[in-house]
BALOBA-1460 file (C-alpha; in Angstrom, 3 decimals):
// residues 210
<rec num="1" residu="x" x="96.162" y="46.617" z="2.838"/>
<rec num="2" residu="x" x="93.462" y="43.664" z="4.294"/>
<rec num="3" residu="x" x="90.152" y="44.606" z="3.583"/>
<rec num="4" residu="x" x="88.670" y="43.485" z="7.027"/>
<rec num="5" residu="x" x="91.873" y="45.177" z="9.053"/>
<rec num="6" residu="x" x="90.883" y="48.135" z="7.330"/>
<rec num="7" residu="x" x="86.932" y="47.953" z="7.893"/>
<rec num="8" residu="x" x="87.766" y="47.357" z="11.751"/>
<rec num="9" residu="x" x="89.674" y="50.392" z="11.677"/>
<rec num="10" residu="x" x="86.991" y="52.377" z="9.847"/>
<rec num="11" residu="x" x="84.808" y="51.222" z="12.660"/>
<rec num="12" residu="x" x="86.976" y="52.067" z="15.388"/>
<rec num="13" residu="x" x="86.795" y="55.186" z="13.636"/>
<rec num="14" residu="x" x="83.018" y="55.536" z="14.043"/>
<rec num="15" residu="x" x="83.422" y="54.095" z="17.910"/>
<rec num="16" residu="x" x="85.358" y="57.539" z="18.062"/>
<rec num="17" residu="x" x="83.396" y="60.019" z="16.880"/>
<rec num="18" residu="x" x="80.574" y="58.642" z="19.198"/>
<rec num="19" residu="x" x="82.071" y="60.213" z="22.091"/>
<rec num="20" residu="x" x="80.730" y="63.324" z="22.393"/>
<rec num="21" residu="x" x="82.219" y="65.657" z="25.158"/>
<rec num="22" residu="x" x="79.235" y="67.918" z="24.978"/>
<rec num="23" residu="x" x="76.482" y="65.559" z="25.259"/>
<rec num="24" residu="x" x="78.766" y="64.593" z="28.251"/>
<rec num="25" residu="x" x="79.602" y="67.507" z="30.052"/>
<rec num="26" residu="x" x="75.690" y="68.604" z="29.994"/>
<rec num="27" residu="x" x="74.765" y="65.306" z="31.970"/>
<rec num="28" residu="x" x="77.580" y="65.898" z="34.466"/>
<rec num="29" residu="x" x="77.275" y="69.320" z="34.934"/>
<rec num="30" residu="x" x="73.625" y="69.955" z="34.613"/>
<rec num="31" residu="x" x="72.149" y="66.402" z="34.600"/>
<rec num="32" residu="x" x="70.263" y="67.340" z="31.283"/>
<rec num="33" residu="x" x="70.150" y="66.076" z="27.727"/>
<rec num="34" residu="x" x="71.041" y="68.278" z="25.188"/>
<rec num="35" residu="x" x="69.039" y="66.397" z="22.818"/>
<rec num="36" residu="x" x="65.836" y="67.580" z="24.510"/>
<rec num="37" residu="x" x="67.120" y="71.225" z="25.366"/>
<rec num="38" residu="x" x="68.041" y="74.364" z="23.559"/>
<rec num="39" residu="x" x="68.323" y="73.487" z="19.556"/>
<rec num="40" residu="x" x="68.371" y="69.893" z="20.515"/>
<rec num="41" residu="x" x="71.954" y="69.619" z="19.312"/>
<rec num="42" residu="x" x="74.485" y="67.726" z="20.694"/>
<rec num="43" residu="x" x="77.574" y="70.442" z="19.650"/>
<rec num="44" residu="x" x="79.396" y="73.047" z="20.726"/>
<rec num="45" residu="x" x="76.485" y="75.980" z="19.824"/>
<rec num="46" residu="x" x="74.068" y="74.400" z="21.832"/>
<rec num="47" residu="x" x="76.418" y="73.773" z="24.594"/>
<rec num="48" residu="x" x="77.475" y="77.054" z="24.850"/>
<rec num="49" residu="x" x="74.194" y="78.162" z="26.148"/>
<rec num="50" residu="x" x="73.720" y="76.175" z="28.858"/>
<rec num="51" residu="x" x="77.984" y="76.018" z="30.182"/>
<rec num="52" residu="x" x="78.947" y="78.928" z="28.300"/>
<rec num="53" residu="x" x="81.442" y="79.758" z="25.507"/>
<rec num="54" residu="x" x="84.260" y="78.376" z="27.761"/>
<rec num="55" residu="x" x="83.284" y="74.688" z="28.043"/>
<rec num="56" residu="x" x="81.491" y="74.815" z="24.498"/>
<rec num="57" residu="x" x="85.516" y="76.021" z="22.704"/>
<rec num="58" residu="x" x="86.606" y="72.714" z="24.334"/>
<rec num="59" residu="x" x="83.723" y="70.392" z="23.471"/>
<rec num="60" residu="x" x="84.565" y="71.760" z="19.640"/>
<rec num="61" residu="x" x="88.245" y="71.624" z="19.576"/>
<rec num="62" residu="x" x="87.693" y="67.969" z="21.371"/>
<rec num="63" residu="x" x="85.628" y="67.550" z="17.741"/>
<rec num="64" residu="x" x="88.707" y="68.956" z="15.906"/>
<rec num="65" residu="x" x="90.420" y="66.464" z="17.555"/>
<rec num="66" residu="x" x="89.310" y="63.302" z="17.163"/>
<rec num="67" residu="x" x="88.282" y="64.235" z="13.343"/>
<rec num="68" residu="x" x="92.276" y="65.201" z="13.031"/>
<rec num="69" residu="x" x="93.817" y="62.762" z="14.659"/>
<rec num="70" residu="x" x="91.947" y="59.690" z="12.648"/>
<rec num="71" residu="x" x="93.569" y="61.387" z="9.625"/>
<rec num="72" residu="x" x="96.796" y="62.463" z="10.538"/>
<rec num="73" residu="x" x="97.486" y="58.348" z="12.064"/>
<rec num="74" residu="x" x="96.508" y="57.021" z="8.907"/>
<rec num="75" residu="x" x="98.404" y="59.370" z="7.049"/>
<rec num="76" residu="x" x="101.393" y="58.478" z="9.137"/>
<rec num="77" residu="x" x="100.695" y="55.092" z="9.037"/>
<rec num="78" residu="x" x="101.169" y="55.451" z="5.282"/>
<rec num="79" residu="x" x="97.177" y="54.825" z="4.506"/>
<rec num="80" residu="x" x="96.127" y="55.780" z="1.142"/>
<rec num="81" residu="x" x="94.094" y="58.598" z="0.563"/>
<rec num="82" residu="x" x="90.745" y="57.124" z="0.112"/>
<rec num="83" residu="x" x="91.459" y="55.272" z="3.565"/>
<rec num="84" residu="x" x="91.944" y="58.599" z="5.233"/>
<rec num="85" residu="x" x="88.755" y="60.143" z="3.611"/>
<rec num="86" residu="x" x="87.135" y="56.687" z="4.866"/>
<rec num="87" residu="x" x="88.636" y="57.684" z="8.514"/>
<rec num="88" residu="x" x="87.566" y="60.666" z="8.422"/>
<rec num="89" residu="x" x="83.795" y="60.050" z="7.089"/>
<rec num="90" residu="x" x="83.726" y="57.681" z="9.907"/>
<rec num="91" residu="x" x="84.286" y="59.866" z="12.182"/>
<rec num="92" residu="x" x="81.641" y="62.003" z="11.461"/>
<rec num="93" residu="x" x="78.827" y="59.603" z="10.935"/>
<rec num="94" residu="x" x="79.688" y="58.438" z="14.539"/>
<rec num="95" residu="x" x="79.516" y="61.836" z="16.043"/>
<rec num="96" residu="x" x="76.135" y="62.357" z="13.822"/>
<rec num="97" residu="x" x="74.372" y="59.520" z="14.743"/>
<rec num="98" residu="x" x="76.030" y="57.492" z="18.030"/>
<rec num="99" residu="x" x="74.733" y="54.337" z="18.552"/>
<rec num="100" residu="x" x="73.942" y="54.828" z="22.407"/>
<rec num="101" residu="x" x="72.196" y="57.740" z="21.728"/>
<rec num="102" residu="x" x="69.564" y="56.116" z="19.466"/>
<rec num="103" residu="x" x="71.693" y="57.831" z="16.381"/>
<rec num="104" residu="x" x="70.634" y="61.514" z="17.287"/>
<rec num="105" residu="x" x="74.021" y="62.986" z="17.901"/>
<rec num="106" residu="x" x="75.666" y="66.466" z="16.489"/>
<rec num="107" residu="x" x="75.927" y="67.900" z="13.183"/>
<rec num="108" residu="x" x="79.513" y="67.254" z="12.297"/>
<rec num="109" residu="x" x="80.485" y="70.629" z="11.086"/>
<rec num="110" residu="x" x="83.784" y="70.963" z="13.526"/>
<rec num="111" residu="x" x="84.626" y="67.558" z="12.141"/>
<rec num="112" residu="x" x="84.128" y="68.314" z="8.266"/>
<rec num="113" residu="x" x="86.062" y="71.588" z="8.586"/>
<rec num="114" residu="x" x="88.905" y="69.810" z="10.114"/>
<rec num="115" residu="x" x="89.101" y="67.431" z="7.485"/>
<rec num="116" residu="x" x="88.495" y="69.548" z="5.159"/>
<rec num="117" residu="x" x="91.314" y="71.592" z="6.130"/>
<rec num="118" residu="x" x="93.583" y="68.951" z="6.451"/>
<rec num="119" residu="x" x="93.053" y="67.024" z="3.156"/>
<rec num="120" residu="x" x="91.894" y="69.928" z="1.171"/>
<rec num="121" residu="x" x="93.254" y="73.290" z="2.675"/>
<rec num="122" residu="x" x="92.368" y="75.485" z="0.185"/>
<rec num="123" residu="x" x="89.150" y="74.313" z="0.135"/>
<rec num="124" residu="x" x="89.153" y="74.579" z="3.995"/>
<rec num="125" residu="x" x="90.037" y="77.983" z="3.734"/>
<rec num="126" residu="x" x="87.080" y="78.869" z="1.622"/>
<rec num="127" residu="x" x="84.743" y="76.955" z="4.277"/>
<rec num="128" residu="x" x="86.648" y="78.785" z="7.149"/>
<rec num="129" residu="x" x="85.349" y="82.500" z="4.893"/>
<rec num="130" residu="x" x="81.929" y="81.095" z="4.945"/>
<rec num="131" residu="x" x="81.774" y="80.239" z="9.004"/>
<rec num="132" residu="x" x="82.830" y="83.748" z="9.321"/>
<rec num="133" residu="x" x="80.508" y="84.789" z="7.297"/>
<rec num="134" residu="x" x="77.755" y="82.889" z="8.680"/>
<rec num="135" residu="x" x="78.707" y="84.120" z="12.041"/>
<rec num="136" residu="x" x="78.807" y="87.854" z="11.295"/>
<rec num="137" residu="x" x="75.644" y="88.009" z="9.676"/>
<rec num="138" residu="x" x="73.913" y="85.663" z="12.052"/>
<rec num="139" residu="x" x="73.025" y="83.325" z="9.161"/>
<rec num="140" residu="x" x="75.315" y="80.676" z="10.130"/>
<rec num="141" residu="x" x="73.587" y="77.325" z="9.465"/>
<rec num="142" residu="x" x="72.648" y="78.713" z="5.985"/>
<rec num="143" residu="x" x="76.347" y="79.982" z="5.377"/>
<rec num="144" residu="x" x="77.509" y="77.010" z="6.484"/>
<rec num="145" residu="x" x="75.203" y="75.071" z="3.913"/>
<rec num="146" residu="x" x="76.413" y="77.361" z="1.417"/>
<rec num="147" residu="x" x="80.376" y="76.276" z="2.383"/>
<rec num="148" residu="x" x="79.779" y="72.775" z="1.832"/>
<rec num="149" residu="x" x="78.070" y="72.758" z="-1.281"/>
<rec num="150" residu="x" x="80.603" y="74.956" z="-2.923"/>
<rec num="151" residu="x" x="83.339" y="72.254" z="-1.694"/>
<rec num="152" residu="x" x="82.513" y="69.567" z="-4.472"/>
<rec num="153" residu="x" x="82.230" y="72.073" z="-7.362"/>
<rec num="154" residu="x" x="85.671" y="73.927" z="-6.076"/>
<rec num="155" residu="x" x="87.405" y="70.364" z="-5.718"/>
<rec num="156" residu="x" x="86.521" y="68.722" z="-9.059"/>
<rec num="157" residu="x" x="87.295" y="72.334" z="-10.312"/>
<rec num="158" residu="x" x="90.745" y="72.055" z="-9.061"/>
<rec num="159" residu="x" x="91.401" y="68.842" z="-10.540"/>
<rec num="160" residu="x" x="91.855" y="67.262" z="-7.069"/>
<rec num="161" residu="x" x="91.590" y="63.125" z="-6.505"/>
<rec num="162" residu="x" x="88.217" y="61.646" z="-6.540"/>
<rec num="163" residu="x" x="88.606" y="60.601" z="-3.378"/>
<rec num="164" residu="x" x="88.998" y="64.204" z="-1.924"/>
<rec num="165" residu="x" x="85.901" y="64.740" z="-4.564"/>
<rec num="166" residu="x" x="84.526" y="62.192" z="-2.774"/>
<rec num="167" residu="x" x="84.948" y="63.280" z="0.762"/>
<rec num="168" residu="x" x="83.299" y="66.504" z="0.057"/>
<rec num="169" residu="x" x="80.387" y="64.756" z="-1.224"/>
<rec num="170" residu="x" x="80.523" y="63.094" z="1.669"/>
<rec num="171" residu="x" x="80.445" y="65.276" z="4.225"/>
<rec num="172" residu="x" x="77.665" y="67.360" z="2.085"/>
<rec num="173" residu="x" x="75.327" y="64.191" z="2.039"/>
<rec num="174" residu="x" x="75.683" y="63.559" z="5.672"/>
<rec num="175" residu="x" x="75.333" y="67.300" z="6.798"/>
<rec num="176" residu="x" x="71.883" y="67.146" z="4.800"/>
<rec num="177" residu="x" x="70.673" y="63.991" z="6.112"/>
<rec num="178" residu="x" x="71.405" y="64.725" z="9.638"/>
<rec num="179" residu="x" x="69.648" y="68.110" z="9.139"/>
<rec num="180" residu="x" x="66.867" y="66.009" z="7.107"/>
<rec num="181" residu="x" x="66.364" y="64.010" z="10.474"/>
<rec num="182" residu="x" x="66.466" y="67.371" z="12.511"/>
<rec num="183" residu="x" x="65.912" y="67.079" z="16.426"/>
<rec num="184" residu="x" x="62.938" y="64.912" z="17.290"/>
<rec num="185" residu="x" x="63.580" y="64.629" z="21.327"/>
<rec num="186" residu="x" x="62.441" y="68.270" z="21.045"/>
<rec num="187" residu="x" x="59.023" y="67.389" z="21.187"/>
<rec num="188" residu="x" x="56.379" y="67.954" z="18.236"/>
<rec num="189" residu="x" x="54.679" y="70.402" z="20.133"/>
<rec num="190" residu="x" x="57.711" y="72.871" z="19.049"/>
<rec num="191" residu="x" x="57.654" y="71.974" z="15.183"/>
<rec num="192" residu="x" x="54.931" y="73.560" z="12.709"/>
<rec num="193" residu="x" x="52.907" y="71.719" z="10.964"/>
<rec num="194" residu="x" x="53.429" y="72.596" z="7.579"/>
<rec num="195" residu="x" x="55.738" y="69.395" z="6.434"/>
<rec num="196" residu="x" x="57.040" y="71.608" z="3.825"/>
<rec num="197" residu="x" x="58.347" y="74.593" z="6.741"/>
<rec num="198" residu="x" x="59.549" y="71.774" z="8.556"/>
<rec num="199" residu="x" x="62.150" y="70.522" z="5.335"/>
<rec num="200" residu="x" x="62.955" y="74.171" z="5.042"/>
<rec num="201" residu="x" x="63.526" y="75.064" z="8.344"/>
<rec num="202" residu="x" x="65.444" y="71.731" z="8.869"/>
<rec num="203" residu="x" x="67.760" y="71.800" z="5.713"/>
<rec num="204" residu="x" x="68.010" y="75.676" z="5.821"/>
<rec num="205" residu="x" x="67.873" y="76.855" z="9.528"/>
<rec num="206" residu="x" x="68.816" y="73.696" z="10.593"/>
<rec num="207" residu="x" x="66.333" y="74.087" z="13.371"/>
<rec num="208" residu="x" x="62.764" y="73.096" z="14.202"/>
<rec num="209" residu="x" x="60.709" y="76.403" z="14.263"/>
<rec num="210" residu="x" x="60.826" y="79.299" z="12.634"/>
């Protein structure tokens, strides 16, 4: 495999997850920015309460998609493993933080289920139990926390290939850090002042306020 053939497709990989159907559909539907609406998210939850669960199942499954399809082509393509889990970190850092959007994009979680499910299914499966979860009780950026943090122990558990190891580490590290930089476009007059709340509510709630 060439080294710089490979980085170019990484980056094409990025280029993908940077297009971001809901961010999209907002500006052409309701000329708004998600980014300084709602949660200030630019996924499917946020989306849903401006267009409705409708649009806001096809902004996520277009998430799904692009996650799944970087993976499955490389896997086709006969791409080692670690290339896929490259792929398909890619992805997600380009949804997270897209260039044109001054790097304040989604959260990635339809992405790192996908993968997930697709490299590691029994993994995925767990993470799937823990959306539900998090859904049902109403707790679902916590129970989706929860999910991914498992993922690493559960993998290296199972004996799987550092590179799946790897890719849950991954997509752990870059959940936190994208809650870390949480939604500034909101405004500071909607975050406390407390910089401790605001790491809790950001990591935890994965939202500016209490």
């Amino acid at each position: 495999m060439n080294l710089v053939f490979g980085v170019a497709v990484v980056l094409a990989a990025y280029l993908l997850g940077t297009v971001n159907l809901s961010y999209i559909l907002a500006r052409r539907e309701l000329g708004i920015d998600l980014r300084r609406s709602g949660s200030g998210n630019l996924g499917a939850s946020n989306l849903s309460q401006h267009l409705g669960k409708g649009k806001a199942a096809v902004a996520f499954f277009t998430d799904c998609a692009e996650e799944a399809a970087v993976i499955l082509a490389l896997r086709a393509l006969g791409w080692s493993l670690a290339w896929q889990v490259a792929g398909a970190l890619a992805v997600i850092v380009g949804h997270n933080w897209p260039f044109y959007l001054r790097f304040q994009g989604g959260r990635g979680m339809a992405m790192a289920l996908t993968g997930t499910l697709i490299l590691l299914p029994l993994e995925g499966a767990l993470l799937v139990a823990f959306l539900t979860l998090g859904v049902s009780t109403r707790r679902t950026a916590t129970m989706n926390l929860l999910g991914l943090a498992l993922l690493p122990v559960v993998a290296w558990r199972l004996g799987r290939p550092s590179s799946l190891v790897a890719f849950t580490l991954g997509v752990l590290v870059l959940t936190l850090l994208r809650r870390l930089q949480g939604s500034p476009a909101l405004g500071k007059k909607k975050i406390v002042d407390d910089p401790c709340r605001v790491v809790w509510n950001r990591l935890i709630n994965d939202r500016e306020t209490d």
